[in-house]
C-alpha positions in Angstrom: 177.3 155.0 8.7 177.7 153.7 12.5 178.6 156.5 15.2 182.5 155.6 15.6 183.0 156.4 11.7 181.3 159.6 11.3 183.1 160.7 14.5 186.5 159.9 12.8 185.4 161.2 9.4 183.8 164.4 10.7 186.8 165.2 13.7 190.0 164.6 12.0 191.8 167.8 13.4 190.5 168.2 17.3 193.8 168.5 19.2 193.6 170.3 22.2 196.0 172.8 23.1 196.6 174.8 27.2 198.7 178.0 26.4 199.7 179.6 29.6 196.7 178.2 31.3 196.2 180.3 34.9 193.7 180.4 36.9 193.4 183.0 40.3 190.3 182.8 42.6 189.8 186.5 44.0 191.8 188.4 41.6 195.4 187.8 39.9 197.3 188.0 43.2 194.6 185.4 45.1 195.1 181.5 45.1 196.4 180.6 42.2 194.7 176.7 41.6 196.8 176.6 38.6 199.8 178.1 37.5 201.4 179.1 34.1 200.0 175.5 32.4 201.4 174.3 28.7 199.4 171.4 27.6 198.5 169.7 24.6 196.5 166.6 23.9 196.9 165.4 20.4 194.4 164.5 17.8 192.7 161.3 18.9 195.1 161.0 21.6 193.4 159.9 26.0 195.2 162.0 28.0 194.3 161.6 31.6 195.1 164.1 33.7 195.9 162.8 37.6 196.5 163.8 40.9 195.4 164.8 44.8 192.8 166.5 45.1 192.8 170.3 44.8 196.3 169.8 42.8 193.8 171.5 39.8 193.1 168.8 37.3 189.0 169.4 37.7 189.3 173.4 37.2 191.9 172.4 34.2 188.8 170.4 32.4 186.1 172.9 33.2 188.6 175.7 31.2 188.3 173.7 28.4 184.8 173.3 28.4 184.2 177.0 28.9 182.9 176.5 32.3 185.4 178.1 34.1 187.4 181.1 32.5 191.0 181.1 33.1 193.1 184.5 34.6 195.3 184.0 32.1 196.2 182.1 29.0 194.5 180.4 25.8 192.8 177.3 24.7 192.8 176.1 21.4 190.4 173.5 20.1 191.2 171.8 16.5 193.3 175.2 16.0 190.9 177.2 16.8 191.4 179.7 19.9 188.1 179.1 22.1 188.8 180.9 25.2 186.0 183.4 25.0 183.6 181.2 22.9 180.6 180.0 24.8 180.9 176.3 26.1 177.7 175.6 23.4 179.9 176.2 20.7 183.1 174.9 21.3 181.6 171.3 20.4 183.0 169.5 23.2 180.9 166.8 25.2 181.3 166.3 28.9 180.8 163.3 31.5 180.4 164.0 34.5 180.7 162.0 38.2 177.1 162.9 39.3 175.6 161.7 36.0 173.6 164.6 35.6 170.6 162.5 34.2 167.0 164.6 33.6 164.9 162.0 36.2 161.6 162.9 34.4 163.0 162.2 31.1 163.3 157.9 30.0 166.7 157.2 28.8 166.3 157.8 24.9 165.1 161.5 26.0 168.2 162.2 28.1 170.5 160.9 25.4 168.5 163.2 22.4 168.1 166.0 24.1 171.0 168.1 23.0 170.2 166.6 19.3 166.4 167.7 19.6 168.0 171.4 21.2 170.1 171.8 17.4 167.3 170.8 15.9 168.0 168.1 14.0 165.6 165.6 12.0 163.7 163.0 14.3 165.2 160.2 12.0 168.9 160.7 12.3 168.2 161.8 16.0 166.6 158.0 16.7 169.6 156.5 14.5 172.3 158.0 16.8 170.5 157.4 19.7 170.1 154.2 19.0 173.3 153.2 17.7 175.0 154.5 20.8 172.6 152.3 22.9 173.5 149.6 20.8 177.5 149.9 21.5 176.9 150.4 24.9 174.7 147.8 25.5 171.8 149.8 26.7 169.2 149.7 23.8 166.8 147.7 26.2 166.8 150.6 28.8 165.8 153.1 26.0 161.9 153.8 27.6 163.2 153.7 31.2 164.0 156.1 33.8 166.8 157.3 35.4 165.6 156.0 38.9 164.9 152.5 37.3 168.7 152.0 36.6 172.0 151.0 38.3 174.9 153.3 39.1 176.6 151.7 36.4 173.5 151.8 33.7 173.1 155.5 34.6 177.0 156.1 33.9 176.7 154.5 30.2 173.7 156.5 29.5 175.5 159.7 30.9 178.5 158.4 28.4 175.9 157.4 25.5 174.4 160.8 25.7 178.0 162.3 24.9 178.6 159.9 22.4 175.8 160.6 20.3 176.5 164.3 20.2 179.4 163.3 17.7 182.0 166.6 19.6 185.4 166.8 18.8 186.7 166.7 22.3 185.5 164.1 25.5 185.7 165.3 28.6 185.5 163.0 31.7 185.4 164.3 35.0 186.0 161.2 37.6 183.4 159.5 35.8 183.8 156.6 37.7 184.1 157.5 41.5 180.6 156.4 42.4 180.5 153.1 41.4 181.9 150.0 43.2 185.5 148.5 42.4 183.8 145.8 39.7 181.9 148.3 38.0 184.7 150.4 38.1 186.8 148.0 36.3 183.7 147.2 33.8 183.2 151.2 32.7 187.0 151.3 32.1 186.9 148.8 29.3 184.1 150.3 28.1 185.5 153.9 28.4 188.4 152.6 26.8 186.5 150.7 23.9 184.4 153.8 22.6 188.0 156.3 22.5 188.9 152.9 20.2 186.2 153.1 18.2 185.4 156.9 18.0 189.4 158.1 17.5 188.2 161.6 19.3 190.0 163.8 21.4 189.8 162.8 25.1 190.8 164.5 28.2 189.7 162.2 31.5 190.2 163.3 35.1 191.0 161.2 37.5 192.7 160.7 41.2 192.7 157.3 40.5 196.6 155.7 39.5 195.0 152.3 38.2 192.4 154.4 36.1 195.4 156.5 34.7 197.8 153.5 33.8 194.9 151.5 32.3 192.9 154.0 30.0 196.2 156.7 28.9 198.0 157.3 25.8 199.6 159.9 28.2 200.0 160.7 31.5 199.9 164.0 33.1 200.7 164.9 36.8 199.8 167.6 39.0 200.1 169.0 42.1 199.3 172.2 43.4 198.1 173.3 40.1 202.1 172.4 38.2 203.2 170.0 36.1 204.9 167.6 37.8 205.4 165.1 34.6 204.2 164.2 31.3 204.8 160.8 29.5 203.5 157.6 28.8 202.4 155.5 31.4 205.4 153.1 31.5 207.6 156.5 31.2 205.8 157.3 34.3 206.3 154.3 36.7 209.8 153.2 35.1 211.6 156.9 35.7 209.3 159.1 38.0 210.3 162.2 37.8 210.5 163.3 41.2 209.6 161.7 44.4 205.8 163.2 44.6 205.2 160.9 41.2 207.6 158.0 42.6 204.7 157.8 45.7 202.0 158.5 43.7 202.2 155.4 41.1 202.6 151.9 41.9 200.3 149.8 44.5 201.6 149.1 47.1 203.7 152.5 46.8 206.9 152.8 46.6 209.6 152.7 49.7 211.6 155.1 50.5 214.9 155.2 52.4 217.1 158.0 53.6 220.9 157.8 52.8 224.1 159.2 51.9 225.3 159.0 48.4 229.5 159.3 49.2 232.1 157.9 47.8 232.1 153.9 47.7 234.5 151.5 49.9 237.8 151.7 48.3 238.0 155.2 46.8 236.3 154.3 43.9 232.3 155.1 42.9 229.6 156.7 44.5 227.6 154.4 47.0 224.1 155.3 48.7 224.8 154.3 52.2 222.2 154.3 55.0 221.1 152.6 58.3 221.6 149.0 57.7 222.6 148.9 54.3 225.4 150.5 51.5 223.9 149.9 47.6 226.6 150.4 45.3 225.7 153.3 42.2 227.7 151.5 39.5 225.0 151.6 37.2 224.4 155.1 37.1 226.0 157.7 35.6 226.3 160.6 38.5 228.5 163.6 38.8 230.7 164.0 41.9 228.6 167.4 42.7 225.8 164.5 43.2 227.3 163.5 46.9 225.1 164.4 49.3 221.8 163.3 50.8 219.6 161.2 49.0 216.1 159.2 49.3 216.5 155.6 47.6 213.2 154.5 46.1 212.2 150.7 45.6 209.3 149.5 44.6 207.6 146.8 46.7 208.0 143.9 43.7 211.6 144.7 43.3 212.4 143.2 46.6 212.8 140.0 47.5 213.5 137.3 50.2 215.2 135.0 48.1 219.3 136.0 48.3 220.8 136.8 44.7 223.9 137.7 43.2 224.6 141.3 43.1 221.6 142.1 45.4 222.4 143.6 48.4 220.6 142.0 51.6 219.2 144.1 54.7 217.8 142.7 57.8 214.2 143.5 59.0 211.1 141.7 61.0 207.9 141.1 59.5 205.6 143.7 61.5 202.1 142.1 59.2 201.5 139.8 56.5 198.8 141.3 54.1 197.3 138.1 52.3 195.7 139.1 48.9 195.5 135.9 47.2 197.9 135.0 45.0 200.3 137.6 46.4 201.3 138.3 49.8 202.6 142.0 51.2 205.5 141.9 53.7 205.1 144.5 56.1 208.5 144.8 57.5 210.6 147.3 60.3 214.2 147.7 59.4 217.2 149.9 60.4 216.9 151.2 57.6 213.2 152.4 58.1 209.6 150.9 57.2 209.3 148.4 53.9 206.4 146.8 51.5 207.6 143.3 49.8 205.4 142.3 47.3 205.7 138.0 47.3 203.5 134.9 46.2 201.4 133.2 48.6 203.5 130.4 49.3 206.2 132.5 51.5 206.2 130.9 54.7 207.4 134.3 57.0 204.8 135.5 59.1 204.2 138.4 61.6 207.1 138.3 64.2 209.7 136.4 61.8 213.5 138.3 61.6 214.0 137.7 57.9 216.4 139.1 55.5 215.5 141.2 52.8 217.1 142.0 49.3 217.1 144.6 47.2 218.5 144.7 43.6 221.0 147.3 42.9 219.4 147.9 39.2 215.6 148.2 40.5 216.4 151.4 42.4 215.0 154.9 42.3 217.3 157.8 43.2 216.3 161.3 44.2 218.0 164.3 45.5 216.4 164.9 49.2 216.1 168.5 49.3 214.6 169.0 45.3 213.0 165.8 45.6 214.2 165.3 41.8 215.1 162.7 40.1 218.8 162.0 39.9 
C-alpha cells in the first residue's frame, strides 16, 4: 500500500480544534501575542493561516505542535485534548522554513530518522522512504547530502521527511520563504499535490496572500493575535470583512477612498459622495443609522477607462504606467485621492496623460471609517 492510502486509511478522524487559545509572554497580564483564539481545522481540511508579521500565526502553529504552551486554552487533536502531551506524542509532523536538514546525514538518513527513532523494521522504513522520494521526485538524491542540493531539493526532502512519518496533522511554517518566486510557485503545486493525495490534516503558515488563495480550503486572518476572518478564499476577496482584510488580499491592493454616505440627489437613497465623485448605494441594502463617514473600496480590475453605462466616471492623471506584460497598472492622482487600474497592454495612456476613470457601482467595497467594518 503506497504512502497517500495508508495515510487516509490510518488518519480518518485528525481534526484539529483551538479552544480559547491565549498566549501571554511574561505572565497573564504581559503581551498577549494571541488573544482568546477559537479555531478548528476539519478532518482532511488546508487551512492556512495568514497575516503581518507578529499578528501570531507562527506562535499559533508551534501550540499545536507542543512547542510553545499556551496561557490559556485547549487543543484538541482527532478529539483528543493534547495540550500537556509532549510534542513526540501528539503525532503531528512539522515543516519548517530553515529546513532543518542533519548536514552529516545523506538524504535517505534525514528522511528515516524519526522511523529508525520508533524503531521500526529496516524494510518498511526503506519502503516509506522510498515511496515518498518517489512522489516527490527525489529518489535519485537518496545517497546525497544536504550541501549537495538546491533550496528547493532541500525543501521536498524537509517535506518528504514529514511525509513518510504518516502523522495525523501537517504543519507548515512559511515553508517556502527561502526560495526564489519560480520555485515558490513549483513547491506550491507540490504542497498542494501531496494534501491531495495524503487527505491529512494541514495547517500552513504563511504571510504570503497568493500562497493563501492558491493552496486553502479555508482562509484565516490575523492581526495582532485576533481573528479578523474565516472563509473560503473567494469568501475572502469577494466580501472582506473589514478594511485590514480588504488591503491585505488582492495584488495590486485595493483603493481606498474617503467619503460621505448621505442621502442621494433627490431625497431619495443613500449616496457615497466624495472629492470628485458621488456613487449611488442602490444596490445595497443600508439602514439610515448607516449615514456617516465611509471608506469606498475598489479593487484595481474593477476599474476601467472605457466609459459604461451605470459606471460612474472620475477624472485623474496618470502619475506611472507599470508594464507587466500582458497587463498594464495605471498609477493615477485624483481629487478623490491615489488609484491602481489594472488594464491590458494595448492602453495607449501614459505618464502625464489626464484621463478619465470609471468605476462600477456594483464592484464596490464599503466600510464604516471609524470600525473599519464591513457595511
Amino acid at each position: 500500500m503506497d504512502v497517500a492510502r495508508r495515510l487516509l486509511c490510518a488518519h480518518a478522524m485528525s481534526e484539529v480544534r483551538l479552544v480559547g487559545i491565549s498566549k501571554h509572554y511574561d505572565g497573564p497580564r504581559g503581551k498577549a501575542v494571541i488573544e482568546a483564539l477559537d479555531l478548528t481545522a476539519d478532518n482532511g481540511e488546508l487551512v492556512v493561516l495568514v497575516g503581518p508579521s507578529g499578528c501570531g500565526k507562527s506562535t499559533t502553529l508551534r501550540i499545536i505542535a507542543g512547542l510553545e504552551e499556551p496561557t490559556a486554552g485547549r487543543v484538541y487533536i482527532g478529539g483528543r485534548d493534547v495540550t500537556m502531551t509532549p510534542p513526540a506524542q501528539r503525532d503531528i509532523a512539522m515543516v519548517f522554513q530553515s529546513y532543518a536538514l542533519y548536514p552529516h546525514m545523506t538524504v535517505f538518513e534525514n528522511m528515516a530518522f524519526a522511523l529508525r527513532i520508533r524503531k521500526l523494521p529496516q524494510a518498511e522504513i526503506t519502503d516509506r522512504v522510498q515511496a515518498a522520494a518517489r512522489s516527490l521526485g527525489i529518489e535519485n538524491l537518496l545517497d546525497r547530502r544536504p550541501k549537495q542540493l538546491s533550496g528547493g531539493q532541500r525543501q521536498r526532502v524537509a517535506i518528504g521527511r514529514a511525509v513518510v512519518r504518516e502523522p495525523k496533522v501537517f504543519l507548515f511554517d512559511e515553508p517556502l520563504s527561502n526560495l526564489d518566486a519560480k520555485l515558490r510557485g513549483d513547491m506550491r503545486r507540490e504542497i498542494a499535490r501531496v494534501h491531495k493525495e495524503s487527505g491529512v490534516t494541514s495547517m500552513y503558515v504563511t504571510h504570503d496572500q497568493i500562497e493563501a488563495m492558491t493552496l486553502a480550503d479555508r482562509i484565516v486572518v490575523l492581526r495582532d493575535g485576533a481573528v479578523q476572518q474565516v472563509g473560503t478564499p473567494m469568501e475572502i476577496y469577494d466580501r472582506p470583512a473589514n478594511r485590514f482584510v480588504a488591503g491585505f488580499f488582492g495584488t495590486p491592493a485595493m483603493n481606498f477612498l474617503t467619503a460621505e454616505l448621505a442621502i442621494g440627489h433627490g431625497g431619495t437613497g443613500l449616496s457615497a459622495r466624495g472629492p470628485g465623485f458621488e456613487l449611488p448605494m442602490t444596490e445595497r441594502t443600508l439602514a439610515p443609522s448607516s449615514v456617516g463617514d465611509v471608506v469606498v473600496g475598489i479593487r484595481p480590475e474593477a476599474l476601467t477607462l472605457d466609459a459604461r453605462p451605470g459606471a460612474v466616471s472620475l477624472a485623474a492623471s496618470v502619475a506611472l504606467r507599470e508594464v507587466l506584460g500582458a497587463e498594464v497598472l495605471l498609477h493615477l492622482d485624483s481629487a478623490a485621492g491615489e488609484l491602481t487600474v489594472r488594464t491590458d497592454a494595448q492602453t495607449p495612456a501614459r505618464a502625464g496623460d489626464h484621463v478619465t476613470v470609471w468605476l462600477a457601482r456594483g464592484a464596490t467595497h464599503l466600510f464604516d471609517a471609524r470600525s473599519e467594518l464591513r457595511l
